[in-house]
C-alpha positions as CSV (number, residue, x, y, z in Angstrom):
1,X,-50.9,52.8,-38.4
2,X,-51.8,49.8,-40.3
3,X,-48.3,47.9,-42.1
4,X,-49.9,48.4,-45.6
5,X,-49.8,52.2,-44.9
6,X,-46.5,51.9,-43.3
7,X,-44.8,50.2,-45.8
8,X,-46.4,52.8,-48.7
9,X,-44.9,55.7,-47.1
10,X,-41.2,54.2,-46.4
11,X,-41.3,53.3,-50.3
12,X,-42.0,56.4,-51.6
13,X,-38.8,57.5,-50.0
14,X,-36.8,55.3,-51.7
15,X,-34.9,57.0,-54.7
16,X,-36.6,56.6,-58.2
17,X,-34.1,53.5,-59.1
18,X,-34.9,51.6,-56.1
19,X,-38.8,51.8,-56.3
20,X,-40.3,48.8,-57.3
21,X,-36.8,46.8,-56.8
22,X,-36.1,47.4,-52.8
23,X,-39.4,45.8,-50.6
24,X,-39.7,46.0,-47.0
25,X,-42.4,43.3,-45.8
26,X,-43.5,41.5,-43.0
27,X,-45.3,38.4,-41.9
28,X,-47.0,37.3,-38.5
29,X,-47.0,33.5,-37.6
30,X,-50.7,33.1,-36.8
31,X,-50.2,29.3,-36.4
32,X,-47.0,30.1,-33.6
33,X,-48.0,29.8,-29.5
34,X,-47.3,33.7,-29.6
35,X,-48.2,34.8,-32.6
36,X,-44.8,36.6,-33.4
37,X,-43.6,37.4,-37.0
38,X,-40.4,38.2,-39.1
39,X,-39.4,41.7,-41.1
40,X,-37.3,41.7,-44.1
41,X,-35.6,43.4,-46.8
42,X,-35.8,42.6,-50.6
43,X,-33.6,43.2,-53.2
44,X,-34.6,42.4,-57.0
45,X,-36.5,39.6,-55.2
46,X,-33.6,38.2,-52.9
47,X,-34.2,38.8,-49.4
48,X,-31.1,40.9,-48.5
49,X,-32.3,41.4,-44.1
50,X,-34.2,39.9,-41.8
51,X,-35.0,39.9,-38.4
52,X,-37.4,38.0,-36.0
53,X,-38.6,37.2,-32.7
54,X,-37.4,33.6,-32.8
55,X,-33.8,34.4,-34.3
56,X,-33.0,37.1,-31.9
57,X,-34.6,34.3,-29.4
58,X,-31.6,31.8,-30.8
59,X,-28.4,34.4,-31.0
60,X,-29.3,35.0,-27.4
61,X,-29.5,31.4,-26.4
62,X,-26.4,31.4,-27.4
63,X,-24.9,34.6,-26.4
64,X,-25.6,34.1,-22.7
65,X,-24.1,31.3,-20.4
66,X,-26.3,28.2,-19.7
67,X,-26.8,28.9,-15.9
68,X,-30.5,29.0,-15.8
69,X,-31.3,32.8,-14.0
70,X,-28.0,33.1,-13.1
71,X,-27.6,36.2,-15.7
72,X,-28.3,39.6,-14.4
73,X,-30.8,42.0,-16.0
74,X,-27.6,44.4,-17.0
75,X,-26.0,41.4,-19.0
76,X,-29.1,40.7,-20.3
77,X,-29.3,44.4,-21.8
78,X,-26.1,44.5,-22.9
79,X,-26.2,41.4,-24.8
80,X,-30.0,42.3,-26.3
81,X,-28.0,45.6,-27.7
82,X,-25.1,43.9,-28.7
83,X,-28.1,41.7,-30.7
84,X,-29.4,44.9,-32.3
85,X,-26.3,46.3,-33.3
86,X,-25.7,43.2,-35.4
87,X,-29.1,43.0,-37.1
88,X,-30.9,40.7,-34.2
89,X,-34.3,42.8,-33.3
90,X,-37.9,41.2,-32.9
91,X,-40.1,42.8,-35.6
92,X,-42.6,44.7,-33.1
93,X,-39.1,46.7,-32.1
94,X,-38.1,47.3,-36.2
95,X,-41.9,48.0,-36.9
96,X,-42.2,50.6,-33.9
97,X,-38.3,51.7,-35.1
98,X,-40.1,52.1,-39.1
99,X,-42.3,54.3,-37.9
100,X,-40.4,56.6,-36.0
101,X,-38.2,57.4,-38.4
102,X,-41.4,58.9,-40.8
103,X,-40.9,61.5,-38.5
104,X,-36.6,61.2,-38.4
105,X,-34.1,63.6,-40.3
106,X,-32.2,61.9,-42.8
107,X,-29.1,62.4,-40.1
108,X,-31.1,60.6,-37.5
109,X,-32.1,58.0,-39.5
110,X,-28.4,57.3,-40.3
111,X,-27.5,57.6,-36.5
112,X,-29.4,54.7,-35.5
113,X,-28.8,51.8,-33.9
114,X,-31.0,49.5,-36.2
115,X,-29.3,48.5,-39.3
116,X,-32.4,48.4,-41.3
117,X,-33.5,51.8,-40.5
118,X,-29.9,52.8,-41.4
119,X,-30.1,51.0,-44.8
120,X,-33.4,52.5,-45.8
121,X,-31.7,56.0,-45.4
122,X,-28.8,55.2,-47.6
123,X,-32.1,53.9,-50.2
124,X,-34.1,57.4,-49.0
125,X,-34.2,60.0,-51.8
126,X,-33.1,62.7,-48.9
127,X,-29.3,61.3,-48.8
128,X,-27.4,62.8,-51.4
129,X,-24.1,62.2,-52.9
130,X,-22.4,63.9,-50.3
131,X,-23.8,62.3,-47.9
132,X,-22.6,59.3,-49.3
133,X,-19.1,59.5,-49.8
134,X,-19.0,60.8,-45.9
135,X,-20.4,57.2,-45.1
136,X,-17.9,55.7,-47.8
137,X,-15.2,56.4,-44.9
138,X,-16.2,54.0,-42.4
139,X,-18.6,52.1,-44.6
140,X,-16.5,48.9,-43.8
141,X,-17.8,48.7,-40.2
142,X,-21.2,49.0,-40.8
143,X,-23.7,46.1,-40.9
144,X,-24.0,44.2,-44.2
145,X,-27.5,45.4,-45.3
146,X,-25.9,48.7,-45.3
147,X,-23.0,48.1,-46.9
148,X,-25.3,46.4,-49.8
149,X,-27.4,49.6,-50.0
150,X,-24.5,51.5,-50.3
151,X,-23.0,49.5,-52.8
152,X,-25.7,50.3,-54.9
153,X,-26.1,54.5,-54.4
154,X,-22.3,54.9,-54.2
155,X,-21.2,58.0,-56.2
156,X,-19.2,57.7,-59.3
157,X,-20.8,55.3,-60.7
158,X,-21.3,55.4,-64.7
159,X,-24.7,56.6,-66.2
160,X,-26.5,53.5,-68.3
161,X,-28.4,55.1,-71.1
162,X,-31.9,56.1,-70.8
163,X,-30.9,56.8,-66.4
164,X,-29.4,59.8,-64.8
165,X,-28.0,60.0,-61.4
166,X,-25.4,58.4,-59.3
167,X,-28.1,55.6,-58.6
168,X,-27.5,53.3,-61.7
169,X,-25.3,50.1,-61.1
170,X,-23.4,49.6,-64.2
171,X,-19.8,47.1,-64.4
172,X,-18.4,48.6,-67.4
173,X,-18.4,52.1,-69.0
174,X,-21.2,52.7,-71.2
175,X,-20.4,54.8,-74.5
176,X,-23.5,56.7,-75.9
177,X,-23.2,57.1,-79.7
178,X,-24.8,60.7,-81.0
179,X,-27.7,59.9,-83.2
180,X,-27.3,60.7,-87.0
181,X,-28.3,63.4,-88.3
């Protein structure tokens, strides 16, 4: 599936207060030796999650010791999960990850490892209220991206005028005057 399609149907999922202000895009490097590319999240315009090939590349540079092939292959799979679990994942893997969860219940998409495919249920239409004050309990352990995604569907949130739903971020209470008769 090409990435413009891709991207169009993970959009639409997105609850009606987040279209048009939460953007998933990608990039490829064409200039790079290999070609490889970054993923990322957008926010109002502020890039809120990334992930690429070259800083997964970096965190496990530094993750495994400096003994050149002295590493096992287990190590090195428990360190590339470790990676994923905190946001590290070339974008072929998220990509592959995006379009597998067309297909995902909203409960599976919450379940996984990736924290971008995690964040963009929290953003899906499908997760409810509910939903969201079960994640609420342990939302402090969760990755960042998620937590921000959160942040903005939490229930209990005041209505601003003109919006209904949970999904409008307002500071203070808003007061709606009856209109005159």
């Amino acid at each position: 599936m090409q990435w413009s399609k891709l991207k169009q149907l993970i959009e639409l999922r997105f609850v009606e207060e987040m279209k048009g202000r939460a953007l998933i895009q990608v990039t490829r490097y064409r200039k790079a030796h290999d070609d490889e590319g970054e993923i990322w999240l957008t926010l109002d315009g502020k890039k809120i999650y990334g992930a690429s090939y070259y800083q997964k590349a970096k965190e496990r540079r530094l993750a495994l010791p400096a003994d050149n092939g002295a590493v096992s292959a287990d190590d090195r799979e428990a360190t590339d999960r470790q990676l994923a679990e905190r946001g590290f994942e070339d974008q072929y893997v998220l990509q592959r990850a995006l379009f597998l969860s067309l297909s995902e219940s909203i409960e599976q998409m919450l379940a996984s490892h990736h924290p971008l495919i995690r964040a963009l249920a929290v953003l899906d239409r499908r997760c409810g209220e509910r939903r969201l004050a079960k994640l609420a309990v342990d939302i402090e352990s969760e990755h960042e991206v998620v937590r921000r995604a959160h942040a903005l569907r939490r229930p209990g949130r005041q209505k601003a005028p003109g919006q209904s739903g949970a999904d409008t971020v307002s500071s203070t209470p808003v007061t709606i005057d009856s209109p005159s008769p």
